[in-house]
Each structure stands twice: as C-alpha cells, then as structure tokens.
C-alpha positions in Angstrom: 25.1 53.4 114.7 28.1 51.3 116.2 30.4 52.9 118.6 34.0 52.4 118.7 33.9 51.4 121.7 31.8 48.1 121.6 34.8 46.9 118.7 37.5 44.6 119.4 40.6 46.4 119.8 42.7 45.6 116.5 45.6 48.3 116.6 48.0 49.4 119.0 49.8 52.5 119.2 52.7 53.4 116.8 55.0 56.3 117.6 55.4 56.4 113.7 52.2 58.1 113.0 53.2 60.5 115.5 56.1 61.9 113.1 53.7 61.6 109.9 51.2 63.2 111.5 54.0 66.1 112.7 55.3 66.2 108.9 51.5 66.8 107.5 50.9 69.1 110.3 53.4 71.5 109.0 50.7 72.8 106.8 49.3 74.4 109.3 52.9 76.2 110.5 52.2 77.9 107.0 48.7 78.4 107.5 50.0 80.1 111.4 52.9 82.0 109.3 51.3 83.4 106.2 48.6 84.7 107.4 50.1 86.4 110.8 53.6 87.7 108.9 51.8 90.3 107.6 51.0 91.4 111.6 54.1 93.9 111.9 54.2 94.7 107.7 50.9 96.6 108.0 51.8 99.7 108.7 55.0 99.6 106.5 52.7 98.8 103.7 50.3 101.4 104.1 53.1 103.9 104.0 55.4 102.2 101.2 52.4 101.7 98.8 50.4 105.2 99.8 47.4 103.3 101.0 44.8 105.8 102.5 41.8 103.8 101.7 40.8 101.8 104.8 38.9 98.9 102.6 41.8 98.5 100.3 44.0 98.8 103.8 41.8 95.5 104.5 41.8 93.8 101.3 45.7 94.5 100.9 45.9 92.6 104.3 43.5 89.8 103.8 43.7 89.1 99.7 45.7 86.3 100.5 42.4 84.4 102.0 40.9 84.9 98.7 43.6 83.1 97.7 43.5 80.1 100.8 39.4 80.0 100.0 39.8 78.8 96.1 42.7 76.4 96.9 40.8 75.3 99.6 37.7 74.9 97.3 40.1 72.8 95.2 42.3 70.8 96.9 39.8 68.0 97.6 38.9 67.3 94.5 43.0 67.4 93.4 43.7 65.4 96.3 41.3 62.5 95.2 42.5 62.0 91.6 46.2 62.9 92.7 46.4 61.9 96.3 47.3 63.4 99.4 50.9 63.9 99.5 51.4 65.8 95.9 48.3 68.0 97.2 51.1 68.9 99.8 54.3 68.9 97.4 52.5 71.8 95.2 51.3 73.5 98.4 54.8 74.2 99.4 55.7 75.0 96.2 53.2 77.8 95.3 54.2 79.0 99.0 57.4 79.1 98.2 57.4 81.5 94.9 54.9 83.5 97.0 57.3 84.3 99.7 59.9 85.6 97.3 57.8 87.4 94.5 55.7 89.1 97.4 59.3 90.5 98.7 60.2 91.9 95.5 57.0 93.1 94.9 57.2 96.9 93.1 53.6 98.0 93.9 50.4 96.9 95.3 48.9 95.1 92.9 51.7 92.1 92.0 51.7 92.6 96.1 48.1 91.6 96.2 47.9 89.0 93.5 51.9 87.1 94.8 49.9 87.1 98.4 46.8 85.2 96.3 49.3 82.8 95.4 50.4 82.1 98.6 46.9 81.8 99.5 46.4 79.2 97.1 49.0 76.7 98.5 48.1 77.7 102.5 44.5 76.8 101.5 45.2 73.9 100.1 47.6 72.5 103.1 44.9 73.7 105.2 42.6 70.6 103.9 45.0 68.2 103.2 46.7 68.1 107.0 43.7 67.6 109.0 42.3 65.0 106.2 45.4 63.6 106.0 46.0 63.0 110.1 42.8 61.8 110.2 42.8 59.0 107.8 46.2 57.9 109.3 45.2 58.0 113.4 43.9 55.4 115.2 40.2 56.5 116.7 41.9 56.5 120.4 44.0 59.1 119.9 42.8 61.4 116.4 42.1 63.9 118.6 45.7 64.6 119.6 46.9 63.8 116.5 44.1 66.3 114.8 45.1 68.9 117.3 48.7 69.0 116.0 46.9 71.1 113.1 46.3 73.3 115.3 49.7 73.5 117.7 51.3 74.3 114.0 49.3 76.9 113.2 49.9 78.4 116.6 53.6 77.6 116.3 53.7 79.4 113.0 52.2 82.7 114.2 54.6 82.6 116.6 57.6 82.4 114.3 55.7 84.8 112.7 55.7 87.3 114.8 59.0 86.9 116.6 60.7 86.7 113.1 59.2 90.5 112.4 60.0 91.7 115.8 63.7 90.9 115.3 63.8 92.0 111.8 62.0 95.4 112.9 64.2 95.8 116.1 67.5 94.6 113.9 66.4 97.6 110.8 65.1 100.2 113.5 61.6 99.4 112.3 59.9 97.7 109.8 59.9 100.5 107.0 64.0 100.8 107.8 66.4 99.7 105.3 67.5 96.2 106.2 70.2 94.5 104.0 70.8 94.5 100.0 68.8 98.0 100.2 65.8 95.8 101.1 63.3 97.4 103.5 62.8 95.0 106.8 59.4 94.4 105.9 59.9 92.9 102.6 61.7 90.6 104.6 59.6 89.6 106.9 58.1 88.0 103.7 61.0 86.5 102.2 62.0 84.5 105.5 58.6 82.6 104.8 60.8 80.8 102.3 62.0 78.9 104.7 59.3 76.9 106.3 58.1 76.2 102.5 61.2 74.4 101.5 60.7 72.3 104.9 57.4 71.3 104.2 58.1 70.4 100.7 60.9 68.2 101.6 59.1 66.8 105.0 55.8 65.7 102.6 58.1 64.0 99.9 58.9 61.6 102.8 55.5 60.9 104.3 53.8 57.7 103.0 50.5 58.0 101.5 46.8 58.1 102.8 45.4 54.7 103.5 41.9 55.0 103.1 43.1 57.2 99.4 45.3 54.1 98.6 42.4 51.4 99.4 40.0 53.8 97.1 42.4 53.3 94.1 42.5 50.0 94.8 46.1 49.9 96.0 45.7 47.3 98.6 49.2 46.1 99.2 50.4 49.7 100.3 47.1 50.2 102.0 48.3 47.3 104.2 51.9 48.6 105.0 50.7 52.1 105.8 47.9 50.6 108.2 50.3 48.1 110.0 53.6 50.0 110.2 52.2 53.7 110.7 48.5 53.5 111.8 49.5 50.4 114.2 46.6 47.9 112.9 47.0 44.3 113.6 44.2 43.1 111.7 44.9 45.1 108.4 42.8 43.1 106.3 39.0 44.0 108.9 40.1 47.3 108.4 40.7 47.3 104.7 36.8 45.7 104.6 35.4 48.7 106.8 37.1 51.0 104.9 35.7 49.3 101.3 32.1 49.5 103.0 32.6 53.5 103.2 34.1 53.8 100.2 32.2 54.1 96.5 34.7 52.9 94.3 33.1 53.2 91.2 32.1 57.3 91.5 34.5 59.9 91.5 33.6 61.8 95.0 32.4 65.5 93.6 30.5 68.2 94.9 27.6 66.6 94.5 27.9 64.3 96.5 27.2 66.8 99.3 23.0 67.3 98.3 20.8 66.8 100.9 18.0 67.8 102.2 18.7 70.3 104.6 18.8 73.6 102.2 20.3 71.4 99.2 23.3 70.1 101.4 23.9 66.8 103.9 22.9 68.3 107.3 26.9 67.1 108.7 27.7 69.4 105.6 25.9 72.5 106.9 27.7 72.0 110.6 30.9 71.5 109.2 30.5 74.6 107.2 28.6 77.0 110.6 31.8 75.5 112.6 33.9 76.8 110.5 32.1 80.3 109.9 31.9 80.5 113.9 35.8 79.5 115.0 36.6 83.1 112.6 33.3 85.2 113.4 34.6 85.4 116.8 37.2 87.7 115.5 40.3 85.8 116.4 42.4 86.9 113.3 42.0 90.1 114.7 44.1 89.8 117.2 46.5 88.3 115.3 46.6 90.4 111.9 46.4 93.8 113.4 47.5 93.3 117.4 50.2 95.7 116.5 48.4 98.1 115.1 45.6 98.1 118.1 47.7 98.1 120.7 49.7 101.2 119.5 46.4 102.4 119.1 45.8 102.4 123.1 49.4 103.8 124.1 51.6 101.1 123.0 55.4 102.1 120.6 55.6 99.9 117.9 58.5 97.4 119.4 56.4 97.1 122.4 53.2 96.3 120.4 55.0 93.5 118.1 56.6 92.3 121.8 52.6 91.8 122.9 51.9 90.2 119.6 54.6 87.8 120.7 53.4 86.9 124.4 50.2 86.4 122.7 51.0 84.2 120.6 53.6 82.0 123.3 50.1 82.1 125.3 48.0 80.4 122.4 50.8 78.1 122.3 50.2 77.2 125.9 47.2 76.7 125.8 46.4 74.7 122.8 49.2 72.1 124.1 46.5 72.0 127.3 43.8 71.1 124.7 45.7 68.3 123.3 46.4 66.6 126.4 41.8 67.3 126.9 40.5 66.7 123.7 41.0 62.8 124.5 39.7 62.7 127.9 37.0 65.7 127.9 35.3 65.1 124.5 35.2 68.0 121.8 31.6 69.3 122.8 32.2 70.1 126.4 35.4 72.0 124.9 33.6 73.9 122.5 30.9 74.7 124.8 33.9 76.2 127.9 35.3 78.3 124.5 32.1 79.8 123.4 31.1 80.6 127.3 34.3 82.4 127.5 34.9 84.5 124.7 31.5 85.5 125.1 32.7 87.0 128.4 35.9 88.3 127.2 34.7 89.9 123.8 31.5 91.9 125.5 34.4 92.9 128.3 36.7 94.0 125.4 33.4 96.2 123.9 32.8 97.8 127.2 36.2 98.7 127.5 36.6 100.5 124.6 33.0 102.1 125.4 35.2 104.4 127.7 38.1 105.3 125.4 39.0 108.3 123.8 39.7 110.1 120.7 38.2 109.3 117.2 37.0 106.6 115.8 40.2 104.4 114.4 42.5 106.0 116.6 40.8 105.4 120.2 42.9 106.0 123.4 42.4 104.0 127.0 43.0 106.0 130.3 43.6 104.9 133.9 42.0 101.0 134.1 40.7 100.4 131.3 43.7 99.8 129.5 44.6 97.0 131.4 41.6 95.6 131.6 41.2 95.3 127.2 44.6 94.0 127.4 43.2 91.0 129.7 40.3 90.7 128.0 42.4 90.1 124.8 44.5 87.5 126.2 41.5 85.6 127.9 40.1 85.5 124.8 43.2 84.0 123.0 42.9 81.5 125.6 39.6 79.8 125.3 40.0 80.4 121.9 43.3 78.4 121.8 42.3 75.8 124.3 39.0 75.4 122.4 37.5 76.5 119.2 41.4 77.0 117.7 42.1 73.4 117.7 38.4 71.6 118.2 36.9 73.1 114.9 40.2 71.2 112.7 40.0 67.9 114.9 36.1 67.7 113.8 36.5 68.7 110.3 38.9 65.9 109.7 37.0 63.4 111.5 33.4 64.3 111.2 33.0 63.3 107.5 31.9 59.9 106.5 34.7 58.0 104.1 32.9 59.1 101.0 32.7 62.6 101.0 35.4 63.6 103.4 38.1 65.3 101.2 35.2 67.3 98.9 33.5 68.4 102.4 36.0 69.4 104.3 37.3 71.0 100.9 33.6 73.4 100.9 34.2 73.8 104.7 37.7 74.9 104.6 36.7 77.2 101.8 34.1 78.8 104.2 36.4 79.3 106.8 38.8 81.0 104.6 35.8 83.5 103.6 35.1 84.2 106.9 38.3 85.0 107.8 38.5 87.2 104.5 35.1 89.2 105.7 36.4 89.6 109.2 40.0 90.3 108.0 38.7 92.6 105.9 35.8 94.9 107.8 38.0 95.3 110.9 39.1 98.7 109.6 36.0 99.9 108.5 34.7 98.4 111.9 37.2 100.0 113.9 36.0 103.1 112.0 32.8 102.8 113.4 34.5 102.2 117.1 35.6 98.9 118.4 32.8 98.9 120.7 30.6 97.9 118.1 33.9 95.6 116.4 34.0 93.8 119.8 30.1 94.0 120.6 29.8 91.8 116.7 32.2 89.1 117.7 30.8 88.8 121.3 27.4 87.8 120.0 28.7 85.2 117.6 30.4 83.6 120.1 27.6 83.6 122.4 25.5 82.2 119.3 27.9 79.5 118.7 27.7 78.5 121.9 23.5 77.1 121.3 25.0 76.0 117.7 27.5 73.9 119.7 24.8 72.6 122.3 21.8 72.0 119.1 23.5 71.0 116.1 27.4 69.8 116.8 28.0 65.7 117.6 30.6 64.3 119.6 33.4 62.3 117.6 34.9 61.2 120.5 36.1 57.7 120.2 34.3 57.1 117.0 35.8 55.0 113.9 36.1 56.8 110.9 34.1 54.6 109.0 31.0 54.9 111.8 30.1 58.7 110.6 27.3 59.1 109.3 25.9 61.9 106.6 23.6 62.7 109.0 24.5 62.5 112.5 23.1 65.6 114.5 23.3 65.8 118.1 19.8 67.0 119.3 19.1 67.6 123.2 16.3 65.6 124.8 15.0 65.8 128.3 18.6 66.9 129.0 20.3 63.4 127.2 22.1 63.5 124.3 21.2 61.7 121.5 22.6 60.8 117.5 19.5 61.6 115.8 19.6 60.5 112.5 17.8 61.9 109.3 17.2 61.0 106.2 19.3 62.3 103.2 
C-alpha cells in the first residue's frame, strides 16, 4: 500500500476549506444540542407527563436516538443519489419542525415520536459532516479538520446546557411558568430552532463534495471545488486517483460491505466496534442525566445544571487540545491515552459510589467521597474529549476506502446511535441496581477498548483518501506495527 507520504506534494493549504469544513461541522452543534437539551428537561418531564416508570423515564429520554440510528442508516444511501449538501438541507429541516412540535407537545407520546423526528435529521448530519470534511480536506491536515465534528458537538452541549440553565434560573426552574404560559422546559426545546435555521442556511452555501461530483461524472465542478477549496494544484492527478477508487457504473449499497470477516469487510466491523466503544464508556451519561446525578449526591438543581455547564466548557477545552495532537501524535496513541484513562476514572467512579448511601436510585456521598466521584467525572470527560470524543469521527470519515465510504460510515453511524440508545436507555434501570455496578460496566469497556485499539484499529495518519483499503487491520508483531492486509 502507498503512503502519503512518498507522493509529491500537489496541494497547498486553503483557508477556504476551513470555513466549509466549519459550515458542515455544524451538524454536529445539533448532534451536541439535541441530544444534551434534554439534560435539565428530565425531571420536568417526569413530573409534567406522570412518568413513574424508570424504562419509559429512559426511553422518553433517549427515543430520539431511535430516531438519529434510522436516519443515520439512511442518509448514505440518500447522500449518494442526492448528494451531500441536500442530505444537510433536509437535516435541518426535520430539526427544525422537531424543535417546535416537541415544545408544543400535549403528552408523551407526540413528545416521543416529534423527538424521533429530530433524531432523524441529527442522525443524518451526523454522517454527512464527517464524510463531508473528509472528502474536502487535504490528507495533512483531515485530522483537524475531522475534529471540528467533534469541537461542534462539544460546543453544542454546551449551548445546550447553558441555554437550560438560564431558562431554569430566569422561570425559577425548569417546571416554572416561563413566557406565553409556556413552562421553561418546553423551551429549552423550542430554542433548538435556532441553530437549525443556521445550519440550513450555512449548508445552502457550501459547495458540493468532490469525490460525489467526480462519481456523477461532474468533472468541471469537481475541479473548482478541488482547486479553490481543497487547495490542489494538480486537479486533474487527483481527479485520476479518485476515478481509480471510484465504481462508476454500480450504485454503492449495502452490499457492498460483505466480507469475510462474519459477512462484513473487516474495516467495516472496526468501524462499527469504534463506534460501539466511544458510547459503551458511558459518556452520554454524563451528559443526559449530570443533573439529575449530581442532585442525587447533595447537589440543588441550579447548582447541578451549573456543573453540567463546567463540564461541558471542560470537554470543550480539551477537545481544542486534541485538535492541535491529532496531526502531530497520530489517532492510535490517542485512543490508546483515552481508553487507559477512563479505565481509571470509571473503576474510581464505581468505588466511590461503593461507599454511598441510601437506596438504590437515590444514593448519597459523605465526607470524601463526594469529591472524589466529582473528579473522577471530570477526568473522565477529559480523556474522553481529548480522545475517543473526537478520534472515533476523524477515523470514520477517513478510514473508508472511496467506494463504500458514505454506505459504511452510514451502518457505523447507525451503531453508534444504538449504543447510545442502550446506554441512554439502561442508566436508570442501572442506577437502580446502584451505580457501582453502572460505573463498574463502563470501566470494563473502556479497558476492553483499549486491546481493541492496540489489535484491530490502523493508523490514518497522513494517509490519502484514496490509499484505504477494505482491509487494512493493524496487527502487532514482535512489538512493530504492521498493515496486514486480507483478503475480502
């Protein structure tokens, strides 16, 4: 396999596809804000709607991943008959109506199935941004540019959560009248308006995919996009590599993705354990019901939406740390730091709670030990942010060969939104159970993902686009690492 590096050096670094690459990114603020807005609603809901039930607590909370998982599973497909940038335009717009109609809505089930809609069009951004950054980046710096998936996901569970703090403080709490006779935490939910229409209108004005336009045979615009946004001198090399990756004659489907390692590609199967592993750590957690656990442990509810907050201004910190690494460092080393140290902070968070209090779902921390789970918590928010957060996206958009990139990362996005749905959804029961266990589940699959990490995931460092292969797989011998390649 040829490395990017022993290529001549035909492109040069345009500050353009920075600001595509930030439009298209602002998928993932709605991915960060639709899924964390909820955060300071959860108790509100319970109440408003008479929800007693802790599994339909947990569904009510996470049936908008459902909803993220099918448009997931779809977008790929949509994006390679339509193209990237409609993919984005409907996105928004399904966001959009979600945000108003989930306001409004009179009673838990138009609740459930407006938050499914939402889900649809977060889903479906959640594919098309990292694809879409990664087809437009040149090799040297698509890790940055992947990790600005990442930085607006962060961003957006920030705004998230500092939008429902103020609306909570401004109402006297989130179940308080607000204005119009609306409760505050319906509109936490209508606020999400906002970022939709921006991302609607920022995607009308981003140019399309090359590597979509040079498989429709569009070669002119292919040429423009390469030279005055991806910085290419030689367009017309590129165009060639890109043909050589490129089966213009099939319609990319699912399968596409058979192989011979249980029925799929082997780069299918990582894509799909990366994505399984970034949420079986538990990191939603933190950021769906932080409010909720940290009253749990002592915490009034302004205080516990004002941790939610600091949390999330630390995963902002630190995933701006990972974008100026992911470059220099490699993405393996990375993971490998971020699996090492959640281990440590999860089993710390299990211990901690080994020593608390009270029943089950309503534990209570005395003396140390309350500190100590709230330090655990924000270690773990770090590697996670610095790591595994941003890493996982960079990798899906960029580990895919040409051919079946949208439909892969399409089935791997989908996993990732059904492991977030599992997790999102058992916390209560697991909480039930005691959070030692809850913490004592996600500590071991970070420690596992660490050996997934150091058996199964290759770097991407540096690498063209059109140099992956369908079944590169990093494999450890006499301490050097290898590409070991397979056949299909």
């Amino acid at each position: 396999m040829s490395n990017a590096s022993e290529k001549p050096t035909v492109s040069r670094f345009n500050a353009r596809v920075v600001l595509i690459s930030v439009g298209a990114a602002l998928g993932g603020f709605l991915f960060g804000f639709d899924t964390s807005v909820i955060n300071g609603a959860v108790e509100s809901i319970n109440k408003h709607y008479d929800i007693t039930n802790t599994g339909l607590q947990g569904f009510a909370v996470s049936s908008a991943l459902l909803g993220c998982a099918v448009g997931a599973w779809f977008a790929g497909g949509v994006a390679n008959r339509l193209g990237r940038i409609p993919v984005m335009v409907i996105a928004a717009f399904l966001f959009l109506a979600s945000s108003i109609l989930t306001g409004l809505a009179p009673n838990l089930p138009l609740f459930i199935i407006w938050r499914v809609v939402g889900g649809l069009g977060v889903g479906a951004a959640s594919v098309i941004a990292p694809a879409y950054i990664a087809e437009v980046s040149p090799a040297r710096v698509r890790g940055r540019l992947g990790s600005l998936q990442q930085l607006a996901i962060v961003l957006g569970i920030f705004v998230a959560l500092l939008s429902d703090n103020l609306l909570a403080n401004t109402a006297g709490s989130a179940s308080d009248t607000l204005w119009w006779g609306l409760e505050a935490w319906r509109w936490m939910f209508f606020v999400t308006a906002i970022p939709a229409l921006v991302y609607g209108i920022a995607a009308l004005g981003l140019p399309e995919s090359p590597r979509y336009l040079v498989h429709k045979g569009d070669y002119d615009k292919a040429s423009r996009v390469l030279h005055d946004f991806s910085g290419e001198l030689d367009v017309n090399l590129k165009i060639q590599e890109i043909e050589k990756t490129i089966d213009k004659e099939k319609r990319e489907s699912l399968g596409d993705l058979r192989g011979n390692r249980f029925g799929l590609k082997p780069v299918v199967w990582v894509g799909i354990l990366l994505s399984v592993f970034q949420q079986f750590v538990g990191i939603n957690v933190i950021f769906y019901y932080s409010s909720s656990l940290w009253q749990s442990v002592g915490f009034d509810e302004s205080d516990a939406l004002l941790e939610s907050v600091i949390t999330s201004i630390t995963n902002i910190v630190v995933t701006v740390v990972a974008i100026l690494l992911v470059d220099k460092v490699g993405r393996r080393p990375m993971l490998l730091v971020g699996s090492a140290g959640m281990g440590v902070c999860l089993t710390t968070m299990a211990i901690a709670f080994s020593q608390a209090t009270g029943s089950g779902d309503n534990p209570s921390l005395e003396g140390a030990w309350g500190t100590i789970a709230l330090v655990a918590a924000n270690g773990f928010v770090v590697f996670f942010g610095a790591t595994w957060g941003p890493l996982v996206w960079v990798l899906l958009g960029e580990m895919f060969p040409n051919s079946i990139r949208a439909t892969a990362l399409a089935v791997a996005a989908a996993a990732q939104w059904l492991a977030n749905f599992f997790i999102s959804t058992t916390f209560p029961k697991f909480s039930e159970i005691g959070l030692t266990f809850a913490y004592g589940f996600y500590a071991f699959f970070a420690i596992l993902s660490f050996f997934f990490v150091l058996w199964q995931v290759p770097e991407t460092k540096g690498r063209e686009l059109e140099d992956m292969s369908d079944d590169a797989a990093v494999v450890r011998r006499g301490g050097k690492t290898q590409v070991a390649e397979s056949a299909a």
